[in-house]
C-alpha positions in Angstrom: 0.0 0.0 0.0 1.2 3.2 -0.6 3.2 5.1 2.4 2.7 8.7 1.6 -0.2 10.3 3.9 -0.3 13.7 5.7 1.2 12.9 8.5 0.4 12.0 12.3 -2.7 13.5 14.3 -0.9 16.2 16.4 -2.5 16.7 19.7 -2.0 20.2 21.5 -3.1 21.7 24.7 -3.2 19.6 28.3 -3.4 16.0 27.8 -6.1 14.0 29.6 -4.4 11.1 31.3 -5.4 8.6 28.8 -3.1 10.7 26.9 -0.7 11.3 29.2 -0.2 7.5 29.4 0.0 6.8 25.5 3.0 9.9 25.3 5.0 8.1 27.9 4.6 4.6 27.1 7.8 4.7 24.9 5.4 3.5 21.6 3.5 1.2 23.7 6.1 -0.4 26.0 5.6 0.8 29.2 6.9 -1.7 31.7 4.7 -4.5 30.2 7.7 -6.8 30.1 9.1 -5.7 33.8 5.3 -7.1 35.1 5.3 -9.6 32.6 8.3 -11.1 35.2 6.8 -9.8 38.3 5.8 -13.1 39.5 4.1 -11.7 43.0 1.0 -10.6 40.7 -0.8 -12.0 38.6 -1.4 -8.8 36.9 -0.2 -5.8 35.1 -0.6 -2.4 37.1 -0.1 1.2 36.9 -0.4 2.1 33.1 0.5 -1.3 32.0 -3.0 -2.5 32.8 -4.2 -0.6 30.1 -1.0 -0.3 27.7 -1.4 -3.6 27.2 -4.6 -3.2 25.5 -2.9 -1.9 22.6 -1.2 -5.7 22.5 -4.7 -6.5 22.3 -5.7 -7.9 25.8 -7.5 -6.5 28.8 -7.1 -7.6 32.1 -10.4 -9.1 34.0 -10.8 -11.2 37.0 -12.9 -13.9 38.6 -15.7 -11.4 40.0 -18.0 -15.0 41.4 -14.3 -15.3 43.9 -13.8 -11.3 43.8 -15.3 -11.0 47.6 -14.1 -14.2 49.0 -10.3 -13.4 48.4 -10.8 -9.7 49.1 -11.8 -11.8 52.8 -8.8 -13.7 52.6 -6.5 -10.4 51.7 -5.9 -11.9 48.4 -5.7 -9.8 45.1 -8.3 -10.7 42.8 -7.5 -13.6 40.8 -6.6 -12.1 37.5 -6.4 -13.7 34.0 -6.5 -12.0 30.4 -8.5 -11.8 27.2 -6.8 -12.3 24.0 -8.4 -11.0 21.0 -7.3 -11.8 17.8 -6.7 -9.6 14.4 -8.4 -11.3 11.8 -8.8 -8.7 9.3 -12.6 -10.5 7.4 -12.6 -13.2 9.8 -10.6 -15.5 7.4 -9.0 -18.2 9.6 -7.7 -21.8 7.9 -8.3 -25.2 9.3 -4.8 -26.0 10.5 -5.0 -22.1 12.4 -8.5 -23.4 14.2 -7.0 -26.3 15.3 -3.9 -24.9 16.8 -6.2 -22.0 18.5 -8.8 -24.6 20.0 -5.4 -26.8 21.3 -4.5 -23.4 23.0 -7.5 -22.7 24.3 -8.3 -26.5 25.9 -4.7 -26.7 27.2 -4.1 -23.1 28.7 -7.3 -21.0 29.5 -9.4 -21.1 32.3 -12.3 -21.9 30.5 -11.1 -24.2 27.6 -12.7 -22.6 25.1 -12.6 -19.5 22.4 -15.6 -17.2 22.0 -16.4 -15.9 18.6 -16.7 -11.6 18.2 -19.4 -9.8 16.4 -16.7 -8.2 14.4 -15.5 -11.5 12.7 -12.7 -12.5 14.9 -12.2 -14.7 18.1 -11.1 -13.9 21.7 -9.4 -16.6 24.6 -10.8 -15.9 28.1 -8.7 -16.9 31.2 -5.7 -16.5 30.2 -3.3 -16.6 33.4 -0.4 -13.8 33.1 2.2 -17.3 32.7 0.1 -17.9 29.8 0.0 -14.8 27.9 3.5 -14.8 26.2 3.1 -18.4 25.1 -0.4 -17.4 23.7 0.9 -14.4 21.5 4.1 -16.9 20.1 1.3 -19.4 19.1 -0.6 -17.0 17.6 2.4 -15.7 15.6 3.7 -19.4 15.2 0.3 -19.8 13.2 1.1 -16.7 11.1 -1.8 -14.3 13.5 -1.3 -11.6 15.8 -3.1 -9.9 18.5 -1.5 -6.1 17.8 -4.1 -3.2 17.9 -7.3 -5.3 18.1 -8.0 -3.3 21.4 -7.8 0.3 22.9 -7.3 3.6 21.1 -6.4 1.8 17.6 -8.1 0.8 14.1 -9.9 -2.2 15.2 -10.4 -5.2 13.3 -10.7 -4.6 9.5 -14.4 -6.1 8.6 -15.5 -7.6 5.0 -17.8 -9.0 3.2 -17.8 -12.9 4.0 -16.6 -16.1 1.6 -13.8 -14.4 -0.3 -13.4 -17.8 -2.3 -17.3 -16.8 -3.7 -16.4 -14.8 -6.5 -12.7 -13.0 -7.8 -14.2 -9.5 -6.8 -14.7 -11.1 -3.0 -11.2 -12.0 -2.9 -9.7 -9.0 -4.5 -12.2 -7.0 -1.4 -10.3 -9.5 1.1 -7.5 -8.6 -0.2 -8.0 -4.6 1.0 -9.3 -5.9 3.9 -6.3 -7.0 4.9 -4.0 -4.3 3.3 -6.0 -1.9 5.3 -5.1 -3.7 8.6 -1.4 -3.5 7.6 -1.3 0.1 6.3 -2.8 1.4 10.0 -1.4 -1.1 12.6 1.2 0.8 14.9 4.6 0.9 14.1 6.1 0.2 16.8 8.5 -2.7 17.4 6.9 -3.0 21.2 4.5 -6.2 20.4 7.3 -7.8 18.7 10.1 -7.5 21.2 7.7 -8.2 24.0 6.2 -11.1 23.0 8.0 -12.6 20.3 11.4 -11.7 22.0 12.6 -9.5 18.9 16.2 -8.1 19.1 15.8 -4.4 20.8 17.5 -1.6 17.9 18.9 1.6 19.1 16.9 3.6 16.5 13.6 5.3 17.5 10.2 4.3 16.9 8.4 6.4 15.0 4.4 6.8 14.1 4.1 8.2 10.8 0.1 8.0 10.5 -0.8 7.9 13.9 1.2 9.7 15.7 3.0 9.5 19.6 -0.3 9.5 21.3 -2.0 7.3 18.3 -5.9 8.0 18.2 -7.5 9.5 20.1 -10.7 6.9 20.2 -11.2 3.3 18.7 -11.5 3.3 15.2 -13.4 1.1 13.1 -13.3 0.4 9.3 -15.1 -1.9 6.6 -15.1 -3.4 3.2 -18.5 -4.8 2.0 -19.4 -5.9 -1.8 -23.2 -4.7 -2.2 -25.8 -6.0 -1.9 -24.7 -7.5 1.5 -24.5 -5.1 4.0 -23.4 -7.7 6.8 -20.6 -5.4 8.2 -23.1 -2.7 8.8 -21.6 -0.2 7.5 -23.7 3.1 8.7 -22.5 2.0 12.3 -19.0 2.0 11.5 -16.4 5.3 11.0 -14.7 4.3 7.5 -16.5 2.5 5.0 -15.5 1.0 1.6 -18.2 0.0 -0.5 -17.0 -1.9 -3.9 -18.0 -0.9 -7.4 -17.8 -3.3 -10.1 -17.6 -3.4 -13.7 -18.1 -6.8 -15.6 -16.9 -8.3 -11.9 -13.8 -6.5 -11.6 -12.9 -4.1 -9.1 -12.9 -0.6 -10.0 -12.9 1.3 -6.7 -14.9 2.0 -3.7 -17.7 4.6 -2.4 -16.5 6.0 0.6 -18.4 6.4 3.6 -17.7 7.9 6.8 -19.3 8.3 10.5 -19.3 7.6 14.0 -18.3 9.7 16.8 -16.2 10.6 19.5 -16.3 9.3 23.0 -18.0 12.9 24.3 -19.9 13.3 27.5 -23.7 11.5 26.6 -25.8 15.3 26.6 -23.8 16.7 24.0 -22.4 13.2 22.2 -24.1 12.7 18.2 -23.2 9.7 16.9 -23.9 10.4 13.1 -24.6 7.3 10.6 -21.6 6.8 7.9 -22.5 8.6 4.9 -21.4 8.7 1.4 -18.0 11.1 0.6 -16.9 10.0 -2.2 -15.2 7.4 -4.7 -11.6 6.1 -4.6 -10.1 3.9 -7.4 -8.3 0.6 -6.7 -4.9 1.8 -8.4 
């Protein structure tokens, strides 16, 4: 995909602490891997416990237990869920397998629970687990990076690429979108697939230091499906055909952002205007 854009979103004035936390996370480090070996917890803390959304997890616990160790001056008994980027929920046989293995062997509650935005999360994952859980992920050619927090979230599309060549060719930007607005930064990989650390600086050429400053969702859909929805999500690509070839996409855009509910207008994504495909 092409690499020239505009540049990052530049944020000015006070930062609220969400943002605070993103500028000083070091492109999304934090101390994740300093807790990560912190074996008296069985979670991350500070702004780790919400840094490591970004690496696509959030950190829950067992609230049926939650009073009963309070009692006992235990911590909560903490565990993660993983969720998966699966740009239009395209998975293989030999991937499902290996996930399900995962899932039966290493989660609290041996089994995987499929998202309304075509991808899967694990439940119960103990902090022991969570390194060995993104390594098989990556070992089956998937990731977990920026399927959570203040990102582009998973990249919907119309289903069954194999249907028809203009499906697959709308997969196909599915998943080049995913790529072309995932962060930069070298964090998930030296974290959790024990990358070798560079001395050069990361840098965030579309997103920028703090990256967005809300969730961000996109889709592809080939009409006359609509089953991405695509009035409820921010950036829409709607394919346009010629003889069953690709052409382009109508482009539509919505959504809102996260304002206080008496003033906050989430507005349906509507049409702006058509892109080609070269």
């Amino acid at each position: 995909m092409n690499e020239k854009h505009p540049g990052p979103l530049v944020v000015s004035g006070k930062l609220s602490d969400g943002e605070r936390m993103k500028s000083e996370s070091n492109f999304l480090r934090g101390t994740i891997a300093e807790d990560l070996n912190n074996g008296l917890t069985g979670g991350f803390s500070g702004d780790n416990f919400l840094l490591i959304r970004f690496h696509g997890m959030y950190q829950q616990d067992d609230r049926d237990i939650r009073a009963e160790r309070a009692e006992q001056k235990l911590e909560p008994r903490h565990a993660m869920m993983l969720r998966c980027r699966l740009p239009g929920g395209i998975i293989t046989p030999q991937q499902w397998l290996g996930i399900d293995k995962f899932a039966a062997d290493n989660t609290l509650y041996g089994s995987i629970r499929i998202t309304n935005r075509q991808t899967f999360q694990f439940h119960g994952i103990l902090k022991g687990n969570v390194k060995p859980a993104h390594q098989l992920l990556n070992e089956l050619g998937l990731d977990a990076l920026a399927t959570a927090n203040d990102v582009n979230r998973n990249v919907l599309c119309t289903s069954n690429p194999v249907e028809s060549a203009l499906h697959q060719e709308a997969y196909e930007w599915a998943k080049k979108i995913s790529e072309h607005l995932l962060p930069r930064t070298r964090a998930y990989a030296e974290i959790w697939l024990d990358a070798e650390k560079v001395a050069t600086t990361d840098e965030e050429p579309i997103l920028g230091a703090t990256y967005l400053p809300r969730k961000f969702k996109t889709t592809v859909v080939i009409p006359p499906q609509n089953d991405v929805d695509l009035h409820a999500n921010d950036l829409n690509f709607v394919a346009v055909a010629d003889k069953g070839k690709l052409i382009g996409f109508n482009v539509l855009v919505g959504g809102d952002y996260l304002l206080p509910m008496a003033i906050r207008i989430p507005i349906r994504a509507k049409p702006v205007n058509l892109v080609t495909s070269r």
